[in-house]
NUMIGU-753500 format. One record per atom (N, C-alpha, C): z, y, x; atom name. Coordinates in Angstrom, 2 decimals. Atoms other than C-alpha are relative to their C-alpha. Layout:
<nodes>
<node <Z; Y; X>; "CA"> ...
</nodes>
This chain:
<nodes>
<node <1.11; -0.88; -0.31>; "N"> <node <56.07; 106.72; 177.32>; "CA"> <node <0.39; 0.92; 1.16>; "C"> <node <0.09; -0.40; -0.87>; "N"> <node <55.77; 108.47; 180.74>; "CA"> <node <-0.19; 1.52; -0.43>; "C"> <node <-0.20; -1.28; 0.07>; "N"> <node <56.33; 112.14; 180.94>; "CA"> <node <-1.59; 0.77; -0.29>; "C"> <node <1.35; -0.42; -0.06>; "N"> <node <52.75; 112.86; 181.70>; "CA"> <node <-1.13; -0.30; -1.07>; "C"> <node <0.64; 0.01; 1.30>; "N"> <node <51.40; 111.15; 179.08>; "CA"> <node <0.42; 0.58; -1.30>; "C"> <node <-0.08; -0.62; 0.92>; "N"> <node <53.57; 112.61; 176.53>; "CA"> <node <-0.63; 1.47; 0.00>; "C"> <node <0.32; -1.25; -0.39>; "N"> <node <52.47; 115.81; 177.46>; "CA"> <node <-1.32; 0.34; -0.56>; "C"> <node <1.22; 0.45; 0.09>; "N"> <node <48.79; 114.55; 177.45>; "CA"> <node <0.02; 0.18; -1.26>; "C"> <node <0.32; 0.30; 1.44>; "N"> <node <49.43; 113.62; 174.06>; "CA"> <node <0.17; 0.93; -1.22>; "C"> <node <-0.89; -1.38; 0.19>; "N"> <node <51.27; 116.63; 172.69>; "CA"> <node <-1.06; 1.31; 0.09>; "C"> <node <0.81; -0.91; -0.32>; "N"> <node <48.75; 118.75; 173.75>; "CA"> <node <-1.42; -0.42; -0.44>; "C"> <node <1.19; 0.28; 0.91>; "N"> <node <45.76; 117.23; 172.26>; "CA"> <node <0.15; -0.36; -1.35>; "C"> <node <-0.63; 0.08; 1.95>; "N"> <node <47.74; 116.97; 168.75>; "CA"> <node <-0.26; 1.36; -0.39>; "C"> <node <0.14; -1.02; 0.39>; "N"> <node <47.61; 120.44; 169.41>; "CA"> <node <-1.17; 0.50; -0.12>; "C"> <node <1.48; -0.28; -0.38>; "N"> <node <44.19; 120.91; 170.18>; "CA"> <node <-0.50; -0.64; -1.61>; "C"> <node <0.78; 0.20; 1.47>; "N"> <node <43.10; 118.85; 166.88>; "CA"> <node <0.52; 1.13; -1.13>; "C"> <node <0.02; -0.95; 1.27>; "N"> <node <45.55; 121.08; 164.82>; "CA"> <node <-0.26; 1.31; -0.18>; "C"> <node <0.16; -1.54; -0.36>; "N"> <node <44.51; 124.42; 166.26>; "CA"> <node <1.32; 0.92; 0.36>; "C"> <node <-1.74; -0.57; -0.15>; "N"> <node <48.37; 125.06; 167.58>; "CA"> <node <0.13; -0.14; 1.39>; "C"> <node <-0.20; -0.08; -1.36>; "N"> <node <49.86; 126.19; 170.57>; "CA"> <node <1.32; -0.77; 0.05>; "C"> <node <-1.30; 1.46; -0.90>; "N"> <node <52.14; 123.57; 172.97>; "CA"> <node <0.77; 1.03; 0.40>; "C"> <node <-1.56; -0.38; -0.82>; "N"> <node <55.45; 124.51; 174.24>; "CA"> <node <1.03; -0.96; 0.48>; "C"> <node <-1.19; 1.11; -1.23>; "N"> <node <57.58; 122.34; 177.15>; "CA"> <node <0.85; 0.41; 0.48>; "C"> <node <-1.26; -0.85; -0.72>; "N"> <node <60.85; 122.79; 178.36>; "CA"> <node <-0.45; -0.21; 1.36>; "C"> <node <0.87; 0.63; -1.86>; "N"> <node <60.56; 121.96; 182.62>; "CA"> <node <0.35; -1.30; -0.12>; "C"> <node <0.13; 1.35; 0.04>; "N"> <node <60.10; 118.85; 183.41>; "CA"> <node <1.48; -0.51; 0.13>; "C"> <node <-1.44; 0.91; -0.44>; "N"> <node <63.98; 118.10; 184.71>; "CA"> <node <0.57; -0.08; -1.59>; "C"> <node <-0.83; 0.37; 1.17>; "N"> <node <64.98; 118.60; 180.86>; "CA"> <node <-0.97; -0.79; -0.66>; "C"> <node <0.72; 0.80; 0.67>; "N"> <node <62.35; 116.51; 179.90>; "CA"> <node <0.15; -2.05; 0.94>; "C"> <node <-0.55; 0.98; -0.86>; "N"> <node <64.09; 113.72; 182.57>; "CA"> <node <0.01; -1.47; -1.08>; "C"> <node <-0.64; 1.01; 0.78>; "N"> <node <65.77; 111.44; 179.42>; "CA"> <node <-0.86; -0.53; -1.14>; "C"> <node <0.30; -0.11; 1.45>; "N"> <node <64.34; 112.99; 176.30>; "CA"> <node <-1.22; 1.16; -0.31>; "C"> <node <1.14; -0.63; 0.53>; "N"> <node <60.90; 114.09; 175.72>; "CA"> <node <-0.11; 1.20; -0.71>; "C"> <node <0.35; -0.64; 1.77>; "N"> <node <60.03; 117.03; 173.57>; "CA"> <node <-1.18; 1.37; 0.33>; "C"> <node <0.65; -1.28; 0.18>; "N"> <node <57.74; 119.95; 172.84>; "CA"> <node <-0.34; 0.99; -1.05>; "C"> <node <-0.15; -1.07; 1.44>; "N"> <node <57.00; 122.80; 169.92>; "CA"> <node <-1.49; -0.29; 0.18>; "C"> <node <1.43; -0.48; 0.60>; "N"> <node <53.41; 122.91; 168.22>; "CA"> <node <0.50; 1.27; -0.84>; "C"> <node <-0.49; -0.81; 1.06>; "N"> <node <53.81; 126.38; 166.81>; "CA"> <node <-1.40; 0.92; 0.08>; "C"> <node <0.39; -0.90; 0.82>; "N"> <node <51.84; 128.57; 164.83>; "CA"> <node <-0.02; 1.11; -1.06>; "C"> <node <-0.78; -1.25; 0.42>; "N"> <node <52.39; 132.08; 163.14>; "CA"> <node <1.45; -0.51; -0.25>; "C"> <node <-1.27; 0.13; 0.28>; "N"> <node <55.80; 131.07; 161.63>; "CA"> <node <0.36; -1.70; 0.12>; "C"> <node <0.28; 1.79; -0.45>; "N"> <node <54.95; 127.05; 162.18>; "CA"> <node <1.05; -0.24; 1.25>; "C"> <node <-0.75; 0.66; -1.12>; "N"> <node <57.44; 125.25; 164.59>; "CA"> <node <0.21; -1.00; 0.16>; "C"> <node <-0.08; 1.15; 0.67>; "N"> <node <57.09; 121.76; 164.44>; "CA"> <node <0.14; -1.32; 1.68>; "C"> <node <-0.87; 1.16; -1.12>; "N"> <node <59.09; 119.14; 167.17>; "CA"> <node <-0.56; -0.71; 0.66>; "C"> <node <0.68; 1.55; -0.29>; "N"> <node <57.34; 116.31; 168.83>; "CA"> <node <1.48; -0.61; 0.95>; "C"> <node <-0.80; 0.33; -1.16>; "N"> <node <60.17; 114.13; 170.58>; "CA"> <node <-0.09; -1.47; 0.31>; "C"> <node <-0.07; 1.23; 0.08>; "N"> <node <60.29; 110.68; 172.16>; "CA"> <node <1.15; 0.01; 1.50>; "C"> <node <-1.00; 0.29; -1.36>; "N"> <node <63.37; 109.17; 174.60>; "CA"> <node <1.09; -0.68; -0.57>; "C"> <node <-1.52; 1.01; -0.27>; "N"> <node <66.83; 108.42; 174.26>; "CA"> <node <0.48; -0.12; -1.22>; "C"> <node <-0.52; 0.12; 1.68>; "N"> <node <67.55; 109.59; 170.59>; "CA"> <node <-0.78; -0.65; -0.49>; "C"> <node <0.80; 0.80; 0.65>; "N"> <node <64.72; 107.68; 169.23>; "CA"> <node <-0.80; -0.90; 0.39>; "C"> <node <0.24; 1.64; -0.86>; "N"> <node <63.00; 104.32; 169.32>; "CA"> <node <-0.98; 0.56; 1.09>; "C"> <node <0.82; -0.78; -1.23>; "N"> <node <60.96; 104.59; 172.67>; "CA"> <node <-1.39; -0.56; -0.32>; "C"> <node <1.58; -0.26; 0.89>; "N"> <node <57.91; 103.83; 170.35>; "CA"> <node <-0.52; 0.57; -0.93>; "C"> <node <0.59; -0.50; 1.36>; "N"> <node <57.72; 105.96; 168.12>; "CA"> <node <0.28; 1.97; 0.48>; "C"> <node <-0.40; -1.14; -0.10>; "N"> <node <57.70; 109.67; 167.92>; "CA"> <node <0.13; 1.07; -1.01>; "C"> <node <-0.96; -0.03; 1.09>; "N"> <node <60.10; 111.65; 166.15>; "CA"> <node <-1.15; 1.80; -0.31>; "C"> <node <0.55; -1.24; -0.14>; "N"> <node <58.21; 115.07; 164.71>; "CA"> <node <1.06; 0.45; -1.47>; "C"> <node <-0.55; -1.10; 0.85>; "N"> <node <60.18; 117.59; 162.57>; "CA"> <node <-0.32; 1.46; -0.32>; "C"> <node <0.67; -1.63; 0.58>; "N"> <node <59.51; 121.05; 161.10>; "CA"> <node <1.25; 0.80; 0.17>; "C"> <node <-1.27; -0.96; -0.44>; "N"> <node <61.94; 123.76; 162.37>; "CA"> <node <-0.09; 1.20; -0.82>; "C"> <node <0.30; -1.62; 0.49>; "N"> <node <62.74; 127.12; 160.86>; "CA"> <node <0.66; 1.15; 0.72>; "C"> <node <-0.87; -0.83; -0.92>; "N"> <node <63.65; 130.35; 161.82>; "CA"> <node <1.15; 0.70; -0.54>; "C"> <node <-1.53; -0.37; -0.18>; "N"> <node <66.73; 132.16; 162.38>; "CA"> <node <0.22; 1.65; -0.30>; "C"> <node <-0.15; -2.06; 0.41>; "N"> <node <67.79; 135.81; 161.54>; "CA"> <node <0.23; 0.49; 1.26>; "C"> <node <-0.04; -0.38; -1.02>; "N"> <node <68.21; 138.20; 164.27>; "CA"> <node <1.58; 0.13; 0.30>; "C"> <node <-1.43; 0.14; -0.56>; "N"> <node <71.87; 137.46; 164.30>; "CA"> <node <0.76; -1.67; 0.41>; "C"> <node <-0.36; 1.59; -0.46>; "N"> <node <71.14; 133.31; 164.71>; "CA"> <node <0.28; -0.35; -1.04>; "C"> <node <-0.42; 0.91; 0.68>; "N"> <node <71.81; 132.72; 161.40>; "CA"> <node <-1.31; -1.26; -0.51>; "C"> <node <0.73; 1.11; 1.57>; "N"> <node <70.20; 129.52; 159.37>; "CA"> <node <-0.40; 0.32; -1.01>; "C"> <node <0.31; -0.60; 1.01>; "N"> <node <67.78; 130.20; 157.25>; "CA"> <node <-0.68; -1.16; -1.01>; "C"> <node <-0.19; 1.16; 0.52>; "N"> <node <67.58; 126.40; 155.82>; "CA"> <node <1.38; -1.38; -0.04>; "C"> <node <-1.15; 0.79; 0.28>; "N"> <node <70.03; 124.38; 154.50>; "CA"> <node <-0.30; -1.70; -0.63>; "C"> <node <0.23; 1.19; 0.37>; "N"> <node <68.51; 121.41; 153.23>; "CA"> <node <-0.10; -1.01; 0.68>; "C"> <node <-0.27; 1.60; -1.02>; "N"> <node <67.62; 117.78; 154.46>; "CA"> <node <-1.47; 0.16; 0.81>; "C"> <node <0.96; -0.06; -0.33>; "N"> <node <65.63; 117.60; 157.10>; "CA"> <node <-1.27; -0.12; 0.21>; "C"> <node <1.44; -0.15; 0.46>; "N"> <node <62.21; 117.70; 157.37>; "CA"> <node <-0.98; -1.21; 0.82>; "C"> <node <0.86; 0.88; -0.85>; "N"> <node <60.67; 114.79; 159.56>; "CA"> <node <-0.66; -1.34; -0.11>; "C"> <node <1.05; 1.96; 0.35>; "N"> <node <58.37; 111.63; 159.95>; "CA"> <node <0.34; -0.50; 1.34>; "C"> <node <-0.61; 1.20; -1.48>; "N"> <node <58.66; 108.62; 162.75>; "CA"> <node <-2.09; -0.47; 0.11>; "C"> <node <0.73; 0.55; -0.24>; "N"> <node <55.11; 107.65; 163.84>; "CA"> <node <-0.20; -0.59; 1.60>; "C"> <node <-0.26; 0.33; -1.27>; "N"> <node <54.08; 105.16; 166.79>; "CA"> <node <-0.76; 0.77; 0.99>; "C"> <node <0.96; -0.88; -1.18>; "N"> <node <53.16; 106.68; 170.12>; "CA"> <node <-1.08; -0.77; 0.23>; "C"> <node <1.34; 0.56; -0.43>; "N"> <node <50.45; 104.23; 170.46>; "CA"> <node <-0.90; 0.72; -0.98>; "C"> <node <0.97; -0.52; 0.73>; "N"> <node <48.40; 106.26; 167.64>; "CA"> <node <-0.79; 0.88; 0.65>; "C"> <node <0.27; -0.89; -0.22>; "N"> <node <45.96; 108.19; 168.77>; "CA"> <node <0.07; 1.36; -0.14>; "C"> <node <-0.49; -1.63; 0.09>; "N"> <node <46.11; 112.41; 169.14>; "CA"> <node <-0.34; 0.07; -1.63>; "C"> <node <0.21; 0.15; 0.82>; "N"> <node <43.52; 112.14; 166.27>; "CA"> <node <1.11; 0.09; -1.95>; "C"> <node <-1.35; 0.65; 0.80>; "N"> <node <46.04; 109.80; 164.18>; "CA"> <node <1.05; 0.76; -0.38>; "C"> <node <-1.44; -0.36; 0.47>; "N"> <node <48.88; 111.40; 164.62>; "CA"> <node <0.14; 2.12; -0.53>; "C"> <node <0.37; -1.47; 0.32>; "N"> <node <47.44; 115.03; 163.84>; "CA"> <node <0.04; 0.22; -1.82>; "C"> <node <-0.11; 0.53; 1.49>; "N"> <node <46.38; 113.51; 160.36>; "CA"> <node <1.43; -0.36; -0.61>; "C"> <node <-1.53; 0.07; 0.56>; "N"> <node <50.07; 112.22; 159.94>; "CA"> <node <0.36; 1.25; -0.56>; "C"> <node <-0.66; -0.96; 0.29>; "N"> <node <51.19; 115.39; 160.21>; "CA"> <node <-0.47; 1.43; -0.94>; "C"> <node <0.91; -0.81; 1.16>; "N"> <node <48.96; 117.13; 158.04>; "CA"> <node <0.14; -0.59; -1.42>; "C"> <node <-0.29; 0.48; 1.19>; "N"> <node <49.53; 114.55; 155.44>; "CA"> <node <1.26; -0.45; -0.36>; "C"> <node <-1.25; 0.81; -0.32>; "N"> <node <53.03; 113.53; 155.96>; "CA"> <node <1.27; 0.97; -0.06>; "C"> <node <-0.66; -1.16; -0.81>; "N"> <node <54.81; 116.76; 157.44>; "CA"> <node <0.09; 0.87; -1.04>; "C"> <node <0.16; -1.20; 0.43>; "N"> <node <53.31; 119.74; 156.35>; "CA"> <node <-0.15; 0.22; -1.57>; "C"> <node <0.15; -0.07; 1.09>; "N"> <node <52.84; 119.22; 152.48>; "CA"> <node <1.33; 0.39; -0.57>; "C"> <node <-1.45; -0.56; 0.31>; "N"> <node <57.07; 119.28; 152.55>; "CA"> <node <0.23; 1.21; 1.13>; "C"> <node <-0.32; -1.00; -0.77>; "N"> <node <57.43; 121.72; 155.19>; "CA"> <node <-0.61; 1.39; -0.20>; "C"> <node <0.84; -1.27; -0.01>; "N"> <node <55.40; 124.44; 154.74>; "CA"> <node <0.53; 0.44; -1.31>; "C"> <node <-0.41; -0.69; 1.37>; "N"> <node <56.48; 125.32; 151.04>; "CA"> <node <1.46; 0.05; 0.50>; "C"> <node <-1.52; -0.11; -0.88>; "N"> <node <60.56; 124.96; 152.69>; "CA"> <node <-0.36; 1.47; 1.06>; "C"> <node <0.35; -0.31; -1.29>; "N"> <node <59.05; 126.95; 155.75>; "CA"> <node <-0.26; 1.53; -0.43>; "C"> <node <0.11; -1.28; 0.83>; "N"> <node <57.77; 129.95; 153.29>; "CA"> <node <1.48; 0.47; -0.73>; "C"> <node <-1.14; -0.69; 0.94>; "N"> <node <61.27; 130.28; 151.18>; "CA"> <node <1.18; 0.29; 1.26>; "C"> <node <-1.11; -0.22; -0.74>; "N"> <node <63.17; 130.08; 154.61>; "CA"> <node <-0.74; 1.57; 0.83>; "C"> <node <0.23; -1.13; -0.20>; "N"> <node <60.79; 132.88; 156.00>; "CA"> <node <0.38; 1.42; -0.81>; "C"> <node <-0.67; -1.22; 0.86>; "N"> <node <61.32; 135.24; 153.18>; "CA"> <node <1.43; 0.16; -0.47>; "C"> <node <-2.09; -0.75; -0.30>; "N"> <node <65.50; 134.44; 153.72>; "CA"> <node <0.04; 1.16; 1.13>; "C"> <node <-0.71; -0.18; -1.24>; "N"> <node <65.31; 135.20; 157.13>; "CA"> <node <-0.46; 1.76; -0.16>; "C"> <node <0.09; -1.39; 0.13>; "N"> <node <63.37; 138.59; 156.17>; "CA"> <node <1.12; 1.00; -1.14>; "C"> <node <-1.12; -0.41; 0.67>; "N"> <node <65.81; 139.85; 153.71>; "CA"> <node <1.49; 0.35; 0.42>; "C"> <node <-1.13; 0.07; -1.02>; "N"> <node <68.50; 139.07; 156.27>; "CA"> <node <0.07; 0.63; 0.75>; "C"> <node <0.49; -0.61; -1.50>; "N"> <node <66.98; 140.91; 159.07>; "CA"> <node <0.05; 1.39; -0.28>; "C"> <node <-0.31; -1.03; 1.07>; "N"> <node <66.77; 143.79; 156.28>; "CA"> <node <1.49; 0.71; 0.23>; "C"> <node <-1.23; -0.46; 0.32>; "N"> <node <70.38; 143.80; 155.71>; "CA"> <node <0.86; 0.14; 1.28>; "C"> <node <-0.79; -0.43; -1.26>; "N"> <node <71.52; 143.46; 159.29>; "CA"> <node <-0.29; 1.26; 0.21>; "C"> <node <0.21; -1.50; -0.22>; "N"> <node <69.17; 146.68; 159.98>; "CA"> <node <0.37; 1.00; -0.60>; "C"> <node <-0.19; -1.27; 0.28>; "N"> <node <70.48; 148.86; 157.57>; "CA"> <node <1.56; -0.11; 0.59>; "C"> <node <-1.18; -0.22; -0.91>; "N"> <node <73.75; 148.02; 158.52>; "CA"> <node <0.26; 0.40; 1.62>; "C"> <node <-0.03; -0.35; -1.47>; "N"> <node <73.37; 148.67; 162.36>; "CA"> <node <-0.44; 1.17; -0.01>; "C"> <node <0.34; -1.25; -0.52>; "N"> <node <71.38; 151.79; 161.41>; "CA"> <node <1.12; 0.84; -0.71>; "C"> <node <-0.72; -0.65; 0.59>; "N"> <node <74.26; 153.04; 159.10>; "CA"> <node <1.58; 0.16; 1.19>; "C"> <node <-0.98; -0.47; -1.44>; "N"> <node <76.90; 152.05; 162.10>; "CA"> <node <-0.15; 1.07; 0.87>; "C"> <node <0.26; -1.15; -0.88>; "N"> <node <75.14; 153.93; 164.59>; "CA"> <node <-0.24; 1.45; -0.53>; "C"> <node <-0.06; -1.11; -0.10>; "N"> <node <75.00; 156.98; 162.40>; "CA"> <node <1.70; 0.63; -0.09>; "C"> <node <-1.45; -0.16; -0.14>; "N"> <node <78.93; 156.73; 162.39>; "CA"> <node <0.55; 0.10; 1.44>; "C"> <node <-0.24; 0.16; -1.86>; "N"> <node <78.99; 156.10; 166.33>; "CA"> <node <-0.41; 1.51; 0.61>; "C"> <node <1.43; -1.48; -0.74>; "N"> <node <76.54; 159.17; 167.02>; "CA"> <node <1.00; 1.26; -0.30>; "C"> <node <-1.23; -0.58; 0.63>; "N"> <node <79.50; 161.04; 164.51>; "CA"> <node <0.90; 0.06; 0.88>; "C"> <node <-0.58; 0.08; -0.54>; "N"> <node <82.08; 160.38; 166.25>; "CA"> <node <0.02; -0.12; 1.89>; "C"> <node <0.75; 0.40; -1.53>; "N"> <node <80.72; 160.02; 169.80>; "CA"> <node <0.54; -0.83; 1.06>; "C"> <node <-0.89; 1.29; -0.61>; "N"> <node <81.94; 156.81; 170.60>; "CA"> <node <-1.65; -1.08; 0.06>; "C"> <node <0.99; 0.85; -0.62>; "N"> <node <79.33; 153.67; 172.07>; "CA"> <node <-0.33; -0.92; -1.40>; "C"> <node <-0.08; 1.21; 0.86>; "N"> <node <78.33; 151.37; 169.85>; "CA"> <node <-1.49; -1.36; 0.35>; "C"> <node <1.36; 1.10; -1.03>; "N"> <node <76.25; 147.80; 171.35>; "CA"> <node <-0.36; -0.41; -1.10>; "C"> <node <0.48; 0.46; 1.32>; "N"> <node <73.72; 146.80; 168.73>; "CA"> <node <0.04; -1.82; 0.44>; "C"> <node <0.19; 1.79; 0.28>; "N"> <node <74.16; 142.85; 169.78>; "CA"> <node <1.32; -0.49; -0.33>; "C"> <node <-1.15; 0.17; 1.32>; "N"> <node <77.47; 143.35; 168.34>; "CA"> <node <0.24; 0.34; -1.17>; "C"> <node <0.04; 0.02; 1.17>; "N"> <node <78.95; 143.05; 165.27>; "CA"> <node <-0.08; 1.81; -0.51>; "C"> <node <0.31; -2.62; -0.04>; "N"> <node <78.52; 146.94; 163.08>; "CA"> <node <1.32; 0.05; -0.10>; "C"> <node <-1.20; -0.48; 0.19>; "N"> <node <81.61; 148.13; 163.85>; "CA"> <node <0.34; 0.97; 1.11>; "C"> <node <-0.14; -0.85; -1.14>; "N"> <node <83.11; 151.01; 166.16>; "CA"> <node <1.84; 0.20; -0.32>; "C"> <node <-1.71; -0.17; 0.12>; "N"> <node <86.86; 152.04; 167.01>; "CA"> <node <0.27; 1.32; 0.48>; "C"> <node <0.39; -1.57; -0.10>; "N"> <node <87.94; 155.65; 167.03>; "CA"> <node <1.33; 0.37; -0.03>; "C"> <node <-1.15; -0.54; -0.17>; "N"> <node <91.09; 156.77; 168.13>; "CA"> <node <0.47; 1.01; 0.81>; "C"> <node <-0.86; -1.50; -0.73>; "N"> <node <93.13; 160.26; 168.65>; "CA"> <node <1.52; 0.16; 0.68>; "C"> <node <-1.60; 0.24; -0.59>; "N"> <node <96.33; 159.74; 170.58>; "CA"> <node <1.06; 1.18; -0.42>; "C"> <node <-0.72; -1.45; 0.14>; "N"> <node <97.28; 163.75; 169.98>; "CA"> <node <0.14; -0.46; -1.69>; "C"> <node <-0.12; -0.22; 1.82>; "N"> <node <97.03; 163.36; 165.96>; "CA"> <node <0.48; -1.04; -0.23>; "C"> <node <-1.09; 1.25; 0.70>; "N"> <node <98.29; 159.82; 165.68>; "CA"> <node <-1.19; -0.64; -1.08>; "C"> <node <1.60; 0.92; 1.26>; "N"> <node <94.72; 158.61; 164.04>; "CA"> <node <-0.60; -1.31; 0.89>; "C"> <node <0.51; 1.08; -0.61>; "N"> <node <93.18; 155.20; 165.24>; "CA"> <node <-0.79; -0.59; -1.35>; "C"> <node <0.70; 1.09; 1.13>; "N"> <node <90.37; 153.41; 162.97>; "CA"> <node <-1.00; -0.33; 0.18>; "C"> <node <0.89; 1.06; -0.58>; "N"> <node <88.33; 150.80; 163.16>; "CA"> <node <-1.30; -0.21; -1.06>; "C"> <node <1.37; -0.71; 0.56>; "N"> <node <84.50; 151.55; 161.39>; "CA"> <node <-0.84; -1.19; 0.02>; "C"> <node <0.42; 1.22; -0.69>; "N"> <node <83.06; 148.87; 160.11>; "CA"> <node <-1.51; 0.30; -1.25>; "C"> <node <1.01; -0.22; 1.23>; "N"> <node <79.59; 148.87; 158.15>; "CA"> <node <-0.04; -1.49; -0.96>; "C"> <node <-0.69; 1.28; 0.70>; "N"> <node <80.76; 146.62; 155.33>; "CA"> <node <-1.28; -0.65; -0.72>; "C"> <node <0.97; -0.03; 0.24>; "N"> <node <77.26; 146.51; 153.47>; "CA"> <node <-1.20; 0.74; 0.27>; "C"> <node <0.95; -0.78; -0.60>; "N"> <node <74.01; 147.57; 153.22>; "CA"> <node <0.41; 1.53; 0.25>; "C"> <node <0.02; -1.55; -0.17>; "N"> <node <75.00; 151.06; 152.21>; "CA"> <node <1.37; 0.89; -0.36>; "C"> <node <-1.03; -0.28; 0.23>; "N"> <node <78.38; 151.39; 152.23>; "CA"> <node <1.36; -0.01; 1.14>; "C"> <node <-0.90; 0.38; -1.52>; "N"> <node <81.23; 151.95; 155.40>; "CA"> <node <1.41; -0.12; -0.40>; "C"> <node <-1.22; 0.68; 0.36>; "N"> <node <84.77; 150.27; 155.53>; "CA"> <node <0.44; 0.64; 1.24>; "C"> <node <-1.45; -0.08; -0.51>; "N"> <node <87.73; 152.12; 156.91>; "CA"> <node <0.94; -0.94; 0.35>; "C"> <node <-1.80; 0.82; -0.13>; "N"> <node <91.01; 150.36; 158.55>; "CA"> <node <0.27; 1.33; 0.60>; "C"> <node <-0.56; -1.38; -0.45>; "N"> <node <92.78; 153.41; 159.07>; "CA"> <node <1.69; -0.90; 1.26>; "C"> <node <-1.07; 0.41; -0.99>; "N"> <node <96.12; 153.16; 162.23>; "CA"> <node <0.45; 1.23; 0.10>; "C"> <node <-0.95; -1.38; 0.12>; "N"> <node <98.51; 156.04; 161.22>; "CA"> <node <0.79; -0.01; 0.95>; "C"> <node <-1.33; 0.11; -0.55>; "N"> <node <101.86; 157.16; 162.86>; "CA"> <node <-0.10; 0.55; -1.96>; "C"> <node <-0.76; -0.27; 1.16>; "N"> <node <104.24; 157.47; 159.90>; "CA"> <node <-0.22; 1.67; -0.66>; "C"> <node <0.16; -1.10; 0.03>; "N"> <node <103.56; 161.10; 159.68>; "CA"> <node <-1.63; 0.64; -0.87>; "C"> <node <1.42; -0.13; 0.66>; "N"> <node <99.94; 161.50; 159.35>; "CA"> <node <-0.37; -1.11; -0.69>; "C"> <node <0.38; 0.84; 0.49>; "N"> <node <99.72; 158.36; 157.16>; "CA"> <node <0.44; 0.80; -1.83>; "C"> <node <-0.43; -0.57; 1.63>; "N"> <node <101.79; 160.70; 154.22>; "CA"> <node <-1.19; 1.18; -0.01>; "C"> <node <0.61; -0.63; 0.25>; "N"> <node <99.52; 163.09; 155.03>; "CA"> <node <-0.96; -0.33; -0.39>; "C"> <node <1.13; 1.08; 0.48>; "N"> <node <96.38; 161.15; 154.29>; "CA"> <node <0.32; 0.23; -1.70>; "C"> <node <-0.18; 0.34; 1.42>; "N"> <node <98.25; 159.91; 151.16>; "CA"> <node <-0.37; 1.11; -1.08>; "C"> <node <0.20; -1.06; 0.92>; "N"> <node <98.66; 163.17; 149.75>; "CA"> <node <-1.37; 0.75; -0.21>; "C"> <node <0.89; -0.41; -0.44>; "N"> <node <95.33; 164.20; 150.72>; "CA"> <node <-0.83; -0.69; -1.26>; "C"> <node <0.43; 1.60; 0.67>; "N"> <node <94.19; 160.51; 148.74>; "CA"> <node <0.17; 0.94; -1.39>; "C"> <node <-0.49; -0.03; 1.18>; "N"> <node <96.18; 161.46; 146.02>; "CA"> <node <0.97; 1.26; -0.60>; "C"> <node <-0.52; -1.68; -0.06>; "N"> <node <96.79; 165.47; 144.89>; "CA"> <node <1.09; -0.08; -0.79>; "C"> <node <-0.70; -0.31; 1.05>; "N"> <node <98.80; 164.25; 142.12>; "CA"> <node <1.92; -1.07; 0.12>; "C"> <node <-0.93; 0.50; -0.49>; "N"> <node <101.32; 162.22; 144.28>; "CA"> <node <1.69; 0.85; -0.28>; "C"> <node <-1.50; -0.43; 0.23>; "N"> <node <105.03; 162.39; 143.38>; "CA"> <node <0.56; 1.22; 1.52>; "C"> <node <-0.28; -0.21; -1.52>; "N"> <node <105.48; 163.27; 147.35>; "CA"> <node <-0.86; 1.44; -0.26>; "C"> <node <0.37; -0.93; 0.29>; "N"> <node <103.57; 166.48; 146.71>; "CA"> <node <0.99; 1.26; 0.16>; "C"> <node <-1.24; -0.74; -0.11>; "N"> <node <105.76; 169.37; 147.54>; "CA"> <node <0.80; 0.37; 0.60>; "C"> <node <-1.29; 0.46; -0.57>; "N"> <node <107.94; 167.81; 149.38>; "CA"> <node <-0.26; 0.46; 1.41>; "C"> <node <0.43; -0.38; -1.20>; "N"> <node <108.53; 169.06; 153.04>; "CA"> <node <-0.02; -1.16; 0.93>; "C"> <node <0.15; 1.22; -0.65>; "N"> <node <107.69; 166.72; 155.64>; "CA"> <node <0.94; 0.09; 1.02>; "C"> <node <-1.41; 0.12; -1.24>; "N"> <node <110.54; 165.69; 158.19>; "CA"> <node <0.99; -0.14; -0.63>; "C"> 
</nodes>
């Protein structure tokens, strides 16, 4: 199938199912065909070329991703094989009867991961940055939650990490000195108590 006609075709699948087309540029569409039909949380493949027979076309159901890229499906994938000679019609019906009856119930339990996820990254990034703002050190939200905070005069260095939703993780980087001090600090009832330091 010729570039132009897939396109053609792709785009009046979309038109029967009431979904908007999406094409990469044409040079990545050189080998291996493809485009997105998507709708509110809908993302659904069309491909024909080099990975699959060059009569048939491969459609799959995609999901989405958390705002840190993770996977928010783990199961087997989701797709049908119909021929490109079917009409737009045809192959609209496939995917209404074929597709979407397994995808869409998958498509709902991976939406309400990816929100839960998106949840727990935000409180963590907003609990980092009120440790960053503290200390008045940078902190880039497209990295991981963590900040680094070190006093060269006192002999303190530690690395701030937001371990859960609502909870922050210390690595403390003593000198030998201020690390007993800490301790005793930790622990009032320490043997070391007393004792002069040096």
């Amino acid at each position: 199938m010729e570039t132009q006609e897939f396109r053609n075709k792709v785009n009046q699948v979309g038109v029967v199912l009431k979904m908007s087309v999406e094409f990469p540029c044409d040079e990545d569409m050189k080998w291996h065909k493809w485009g997105h039909l998507t709708k509110d949380h809908q993302k659904i493949r069309i491909s024909n070329g080099a990975y699959q027979n060059e009569h048939k076309l491969h459609i799959s159901g995609e999901f989405p991703r958390s705002i840190k890229g993770e996977l928010s499906h783990y199961g087997n994938p989701i797709d049908i094989n119909v021929s490109d000679s079917k009409t737009p019609e045809q192959i609209a019906r496939d995917i209404e009867k074929r597709l979407l009856p397994v995808y869409l119930p998958e498509l709902e339990k991976a939406v309400n991961q990816v929100n839960s996820t998106n949840i727990y990254h935000q409180k963590r990034q907003a609990n980092i940055q009120k440790m960053a703002e503290y200390f008045g050190v940078e902190f880039k939200e497209d990295k991981e939650p963590s900040i680094y905070v070190y006093d060269r005069i006192k002999g303190l260095g530690s690395r701030i990490e937001a371990y859960g939703e609502d909870t922050i993780k210390f690595e403390l980087e003593l000198i030998p000195e201020m690390a007993i001090k800490v301790f005793n600090l930790l622990n009032p009832q320490s043997p070391s108590m007393g004792r002069k330091e040096g």
